[in-house]
C-alpha positions as CSV (number, residue, x, y, z in Angstrom):
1,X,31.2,-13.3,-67.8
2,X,29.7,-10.0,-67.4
3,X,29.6,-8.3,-63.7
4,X,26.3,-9.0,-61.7
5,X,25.3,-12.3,-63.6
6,X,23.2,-14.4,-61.5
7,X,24.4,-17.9,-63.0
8,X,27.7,-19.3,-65.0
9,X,26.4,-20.0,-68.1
10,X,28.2,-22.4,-70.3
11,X,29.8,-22.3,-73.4
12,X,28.3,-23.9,-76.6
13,X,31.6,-24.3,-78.0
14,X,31.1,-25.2,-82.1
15,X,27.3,-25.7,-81.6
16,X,25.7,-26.6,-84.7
17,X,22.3,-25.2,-85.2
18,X,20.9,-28.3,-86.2
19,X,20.2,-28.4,-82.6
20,X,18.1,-26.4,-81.6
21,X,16.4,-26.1,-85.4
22,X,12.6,-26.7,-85.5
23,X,11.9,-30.1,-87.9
24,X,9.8,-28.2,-89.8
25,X,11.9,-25.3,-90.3
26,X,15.3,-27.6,-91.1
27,X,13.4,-29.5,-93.8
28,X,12.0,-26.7,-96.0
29,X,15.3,-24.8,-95.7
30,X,17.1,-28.1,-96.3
31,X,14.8,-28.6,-99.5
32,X,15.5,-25.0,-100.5
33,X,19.1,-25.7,-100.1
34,X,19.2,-28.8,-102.5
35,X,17.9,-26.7,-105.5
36,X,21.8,-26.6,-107.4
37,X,23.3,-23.6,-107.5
38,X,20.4,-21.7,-105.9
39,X,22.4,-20.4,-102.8
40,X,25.2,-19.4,-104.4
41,X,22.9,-17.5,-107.4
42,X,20.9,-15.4,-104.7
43,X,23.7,-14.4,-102.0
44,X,25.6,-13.1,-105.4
45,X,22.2,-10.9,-106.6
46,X,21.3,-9.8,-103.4
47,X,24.9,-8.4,-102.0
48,X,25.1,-6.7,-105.3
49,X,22.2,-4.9,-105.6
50,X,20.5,-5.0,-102.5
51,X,22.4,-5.4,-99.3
52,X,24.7,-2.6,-99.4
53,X,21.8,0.0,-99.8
54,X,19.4,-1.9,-96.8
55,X,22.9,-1.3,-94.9
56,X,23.9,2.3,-96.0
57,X,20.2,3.2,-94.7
58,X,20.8,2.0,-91.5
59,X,24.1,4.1,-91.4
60,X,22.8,7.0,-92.1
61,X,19.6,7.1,-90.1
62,X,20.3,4.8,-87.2
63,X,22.7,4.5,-84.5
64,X,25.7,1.3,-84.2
65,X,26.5,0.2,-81.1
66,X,29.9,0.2,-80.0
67,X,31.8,0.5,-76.6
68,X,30.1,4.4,-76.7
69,X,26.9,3.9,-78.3
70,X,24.7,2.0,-76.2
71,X,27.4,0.1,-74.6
72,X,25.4,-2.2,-72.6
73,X,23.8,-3.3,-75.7
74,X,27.5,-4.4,-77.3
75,X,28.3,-6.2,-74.3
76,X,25.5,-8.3,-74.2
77,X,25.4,-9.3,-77.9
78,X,29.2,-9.8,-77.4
79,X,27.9,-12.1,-74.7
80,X,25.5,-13.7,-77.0
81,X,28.0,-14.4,-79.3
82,X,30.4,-16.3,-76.8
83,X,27.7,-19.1,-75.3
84,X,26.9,-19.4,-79.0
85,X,30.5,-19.4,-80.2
86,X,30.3,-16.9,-82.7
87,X,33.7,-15.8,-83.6
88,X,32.8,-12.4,-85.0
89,X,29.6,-10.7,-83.7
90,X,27.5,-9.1,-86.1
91,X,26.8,-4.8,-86.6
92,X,23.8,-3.4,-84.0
93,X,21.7,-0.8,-84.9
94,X,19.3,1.0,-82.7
95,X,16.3,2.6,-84.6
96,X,14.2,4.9,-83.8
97,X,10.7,3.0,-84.4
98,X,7.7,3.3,-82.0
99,X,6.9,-0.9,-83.2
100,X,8.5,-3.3,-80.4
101,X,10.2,-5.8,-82.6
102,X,13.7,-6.2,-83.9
103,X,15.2,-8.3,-87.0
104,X,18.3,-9.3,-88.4
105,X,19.0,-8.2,-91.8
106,X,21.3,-8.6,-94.5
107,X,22.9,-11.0,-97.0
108,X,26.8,-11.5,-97.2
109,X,27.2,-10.1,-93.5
110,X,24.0,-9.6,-91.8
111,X,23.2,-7.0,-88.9
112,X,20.9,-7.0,-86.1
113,X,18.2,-3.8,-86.1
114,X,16.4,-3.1,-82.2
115,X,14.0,-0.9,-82.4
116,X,14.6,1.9,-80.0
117,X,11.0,1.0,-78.4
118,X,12.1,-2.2,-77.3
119,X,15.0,-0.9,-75.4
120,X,12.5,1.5,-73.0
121,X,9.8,-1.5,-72.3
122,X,12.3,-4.8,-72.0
123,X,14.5,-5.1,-69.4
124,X,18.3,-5.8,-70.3
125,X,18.5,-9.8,-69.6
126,X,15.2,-9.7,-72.1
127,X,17.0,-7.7,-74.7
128,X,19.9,-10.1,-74.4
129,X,17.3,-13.0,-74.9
130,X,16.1,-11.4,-78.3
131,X,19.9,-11.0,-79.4
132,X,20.5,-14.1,-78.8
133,X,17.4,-15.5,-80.9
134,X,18.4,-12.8,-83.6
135,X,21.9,-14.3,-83.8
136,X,20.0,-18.0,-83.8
137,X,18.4,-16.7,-87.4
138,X,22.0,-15.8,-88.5
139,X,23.2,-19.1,-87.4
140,X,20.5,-20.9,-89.3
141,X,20.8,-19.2,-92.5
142,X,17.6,-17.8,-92.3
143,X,18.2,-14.1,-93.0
144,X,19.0,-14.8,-97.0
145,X,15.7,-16.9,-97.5
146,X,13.7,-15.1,-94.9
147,X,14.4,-11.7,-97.0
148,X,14.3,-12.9,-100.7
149,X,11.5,-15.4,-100.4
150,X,8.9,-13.4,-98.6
151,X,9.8,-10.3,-100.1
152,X,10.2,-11.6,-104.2
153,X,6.6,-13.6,-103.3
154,X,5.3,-10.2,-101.7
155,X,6.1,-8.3,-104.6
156,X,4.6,-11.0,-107.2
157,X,1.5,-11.1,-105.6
158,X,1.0,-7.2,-104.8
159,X,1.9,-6.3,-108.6
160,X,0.8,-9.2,-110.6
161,X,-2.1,-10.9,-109.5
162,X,-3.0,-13.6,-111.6
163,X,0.6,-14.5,-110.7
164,X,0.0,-14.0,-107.1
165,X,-3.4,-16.3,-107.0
166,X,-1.1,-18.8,-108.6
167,X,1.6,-19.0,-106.3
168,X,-0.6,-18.7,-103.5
169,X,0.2,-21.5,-101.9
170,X,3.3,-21.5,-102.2
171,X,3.0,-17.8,-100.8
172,X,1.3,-19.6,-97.6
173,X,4.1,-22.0,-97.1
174,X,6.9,-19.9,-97.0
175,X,4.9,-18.0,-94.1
176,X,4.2,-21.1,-92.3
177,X,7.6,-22.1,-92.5
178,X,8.9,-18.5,-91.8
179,X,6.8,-18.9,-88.2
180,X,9.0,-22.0,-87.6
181,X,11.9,-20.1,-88.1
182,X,10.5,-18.6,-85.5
183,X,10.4,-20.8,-83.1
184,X,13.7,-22.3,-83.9
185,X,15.3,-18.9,-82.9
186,X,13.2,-18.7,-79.6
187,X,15.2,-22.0,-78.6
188,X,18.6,-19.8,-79.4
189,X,17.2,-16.9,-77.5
190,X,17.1,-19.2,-74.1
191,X,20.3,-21.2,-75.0
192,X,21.8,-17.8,-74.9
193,X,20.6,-16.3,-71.7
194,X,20.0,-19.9,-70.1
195,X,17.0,-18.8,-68.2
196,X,13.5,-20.2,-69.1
197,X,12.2,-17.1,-67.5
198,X,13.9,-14.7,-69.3
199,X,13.1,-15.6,-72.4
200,X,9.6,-16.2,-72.2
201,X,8.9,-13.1,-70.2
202,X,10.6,-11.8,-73.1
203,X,8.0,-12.7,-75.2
204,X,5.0,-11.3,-72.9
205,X,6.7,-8.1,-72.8
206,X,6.8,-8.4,-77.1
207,X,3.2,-9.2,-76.7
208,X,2.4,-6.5,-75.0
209,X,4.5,-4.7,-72.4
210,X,4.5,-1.4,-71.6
211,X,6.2,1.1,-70.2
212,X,6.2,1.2,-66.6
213,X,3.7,-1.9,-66.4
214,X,4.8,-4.4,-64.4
215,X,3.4,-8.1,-66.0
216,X,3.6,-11.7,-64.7
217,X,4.5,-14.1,-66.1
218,X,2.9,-17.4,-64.6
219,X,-0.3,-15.4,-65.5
220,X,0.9,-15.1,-69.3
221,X,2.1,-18.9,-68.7
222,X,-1.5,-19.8,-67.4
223,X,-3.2,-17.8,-71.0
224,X,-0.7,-19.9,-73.0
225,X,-2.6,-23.0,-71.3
226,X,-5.5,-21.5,-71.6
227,X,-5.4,-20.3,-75.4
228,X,-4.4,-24.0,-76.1
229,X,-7.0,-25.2,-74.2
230,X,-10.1,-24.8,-75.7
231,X,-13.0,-22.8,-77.0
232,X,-15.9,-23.5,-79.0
233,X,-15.9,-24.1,-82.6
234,X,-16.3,-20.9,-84.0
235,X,-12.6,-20.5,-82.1
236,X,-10.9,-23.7,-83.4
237,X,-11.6,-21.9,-86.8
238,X,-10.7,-18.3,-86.3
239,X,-7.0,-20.0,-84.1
240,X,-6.2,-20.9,-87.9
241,X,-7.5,-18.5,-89.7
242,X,-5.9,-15.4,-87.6
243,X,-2.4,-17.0,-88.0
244,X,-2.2,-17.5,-91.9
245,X,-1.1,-14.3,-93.1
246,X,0.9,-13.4,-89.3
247,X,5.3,-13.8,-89.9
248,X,5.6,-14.5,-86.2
249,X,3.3,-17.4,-84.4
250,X,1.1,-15.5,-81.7
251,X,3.5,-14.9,-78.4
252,X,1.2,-16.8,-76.0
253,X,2.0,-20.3,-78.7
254,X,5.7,-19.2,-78.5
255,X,5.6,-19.4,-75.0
256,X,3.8,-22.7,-75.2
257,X,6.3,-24.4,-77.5
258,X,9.8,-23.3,-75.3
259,X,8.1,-25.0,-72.8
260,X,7.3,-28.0,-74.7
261,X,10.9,-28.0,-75.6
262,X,12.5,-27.2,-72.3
263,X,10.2,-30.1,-71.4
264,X,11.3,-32.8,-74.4
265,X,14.7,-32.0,-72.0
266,X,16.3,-31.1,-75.4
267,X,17.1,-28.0,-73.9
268,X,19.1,-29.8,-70.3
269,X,21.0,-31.8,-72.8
270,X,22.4,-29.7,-74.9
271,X,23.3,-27.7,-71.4
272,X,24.6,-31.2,-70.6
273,X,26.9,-31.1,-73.9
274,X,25.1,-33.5,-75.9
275,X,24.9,-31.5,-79.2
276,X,25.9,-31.6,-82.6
277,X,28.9,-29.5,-83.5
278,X,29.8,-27.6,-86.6
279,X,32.5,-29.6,-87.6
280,X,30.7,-33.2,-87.3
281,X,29.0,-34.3,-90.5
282,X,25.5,-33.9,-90.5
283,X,24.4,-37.7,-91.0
284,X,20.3,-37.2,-90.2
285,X,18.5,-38.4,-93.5
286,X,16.7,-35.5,-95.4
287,X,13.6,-37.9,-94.9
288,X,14.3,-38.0,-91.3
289,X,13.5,-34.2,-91.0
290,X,10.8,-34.5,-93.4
291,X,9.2,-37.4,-90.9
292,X,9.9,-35.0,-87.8
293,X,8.1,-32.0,-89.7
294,X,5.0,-34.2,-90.9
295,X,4.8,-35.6,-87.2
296,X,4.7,-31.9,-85.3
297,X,1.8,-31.0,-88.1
298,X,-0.3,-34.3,-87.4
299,X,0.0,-33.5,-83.9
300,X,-1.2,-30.2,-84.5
301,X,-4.0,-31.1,-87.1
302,X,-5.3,-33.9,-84.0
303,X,-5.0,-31.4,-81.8
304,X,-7.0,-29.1,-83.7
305,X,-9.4,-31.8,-84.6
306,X,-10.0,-32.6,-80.9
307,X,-10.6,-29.1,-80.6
308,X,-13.2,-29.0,-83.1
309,X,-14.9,-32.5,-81.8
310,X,-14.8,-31.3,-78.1
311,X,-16.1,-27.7,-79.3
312,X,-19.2,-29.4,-81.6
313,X,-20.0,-31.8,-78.6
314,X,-20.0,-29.2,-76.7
315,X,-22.8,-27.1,-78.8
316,X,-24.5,-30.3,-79.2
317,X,-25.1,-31.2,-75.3
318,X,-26.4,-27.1,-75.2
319,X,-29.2,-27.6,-77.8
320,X,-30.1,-31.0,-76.6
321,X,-30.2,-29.0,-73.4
322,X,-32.1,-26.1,-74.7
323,X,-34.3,-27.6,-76.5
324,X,-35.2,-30.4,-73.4
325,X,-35.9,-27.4,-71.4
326,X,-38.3,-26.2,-73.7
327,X,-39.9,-29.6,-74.3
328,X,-40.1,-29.9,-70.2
329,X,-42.4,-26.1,-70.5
């Protein structure tokens, strides 16, 4: 381990990521997956004709770590890659964008892009946290389905839009499961750096850090609670309306879920050891995932519904009250 590390963390020797996957995310790539030969098909198309110029780019107009570029950087995705047992750790570029974010791109061998933003406004154990959940989407496959699907549907629906209307919803599923990639990857992020705090002040400072601010994070905590809370009913409406056309769930629900899954104690057993490996077959039904998905969406719909009951009983006990006062003068 690295110099100055607070805590031994422990090696996730052949981890699987079936184990920290969201349901909902493992069933529609799953699904994706079983379509015969359509893999195969796309990783051919794309690293011929599209992943060599996307990588080329980067070359030329961003800089690679390395042992003398940005060396902390390579040390802690090199880190990264050892709790997560990664034998060969993917390319980092550094980009000079103003937009806090980074990705991982690519097809045949993808490569991790920070944006040079991030770097001035996250501190270095929060970087390592959003390496780690970068190298959770390589893990999971995402990066080939993430970049063909969204991009092919983009382009369908800018160019063609009768097209476009038709495969609409189709469109709105692929960004709904795209979020829970999301969160899968946040659940890589901490498995990584091994620090609950970390990695959810991580995502306070992508929600809105700045440079030289100091923020806290049991007050970001305490918005999470309070976002989830409540509202009236014009809220419970715009909560799902907002999120439809957003790639990433809103930060103060990302926060929400790691905690709901640090407090499943998923998280403590796979610390503990108990986790699937790469080598074991993966015996979970298809149906089994598909249960687990429908499951975290009915919770979510009843929560939303309680929402909406608790918001309209609330607007109803403030006209009865209104208007009683009025009667009363």
């Amino acid at each position: 381990m690295a110099a100055g590390d607070e805590h031994q963390r422990r090696i996730l020797t052949q981890i699987a990521a079936v184990s920290w996957e969201h349901p909902a995310d493992r069933a529609a790539l799953n699904t994706l997956r079983k379509i015969p030969g359509f893999d195969l098909l796309l990783r051919k198309i794309f690293a011929l004709f599209g992943e060599r110029a996307i990588r080329l780019a980067f070359k030329a107009n961003a800089v690679r770590t390395s042992e003398r570029q940005y060396p902390w950087v390579h040390a802690r995705l090199a880190r990264v890659c050892e709790v997560l047992d990664v034998e060969k750790p993917p390319e980092c570029y550094i980009s000079q964008t103003h937009l806090v974010n980074a990705g991982a791109v690519g097809f045949g061998e993808p490569f991790i892009v920070l944006n040079s933003s991030m770097l001035e406004i996250l501190s270095e154990d929060e970087v390592e946290a959003v390496l780690g959940h970068e190298v959770g989407h390589i893990i999971s496959g995402h990066v080939l389905y993430r970049t063909m699907l969204i991009l092919v549907l983009n382009l369908v629906v800018l160019r063609y839009s009768f097209a476009g209307l038709a495969l609409l919803p189709i469109y709105m599923g692929l960004m709904e499961w795209y979020r829970k990639s999301e969160l899968s990857s946040d659940r890589a992020g901490l498995l990584a750096v091994q620090n609950p705090e970390v990695a959810m002040s991580a995502l306070m400072q992508l929600a809105g850090g700045g440079r030289g601010v100091s923020l806290d994070l049991d007050e970001f905590i305490a918005q999470s609670d309070e976002y989830r809370a409540g509202g009236d009913l014009l809220d419970a409406v715009y909560k799902v309306l907002n999120v439809l056309g957003q790639t990433h769930p809103f930060a103060v629900i990302r926060v929400a879920e790691l905690r709901d899954w640090i407090e499943s104690g998923a998280y403590d057993r796979i610390l503990a050891g108990e986790y699937q490996h790469r080598d074991e077959k993966d015996d979970r039904p298809y149906r089994e995932d598909l249960r687990e998905a429908a499951k975290g969406y009915q919770d979510g719909a009843r929560e939303l519904f309680d929402e909406v009951d608790a918001a309209v009983d609330r607007l109803r006990d403030r006209l009865t009250g209104a208007f009683r006062g009025r009667t009363e003068d």
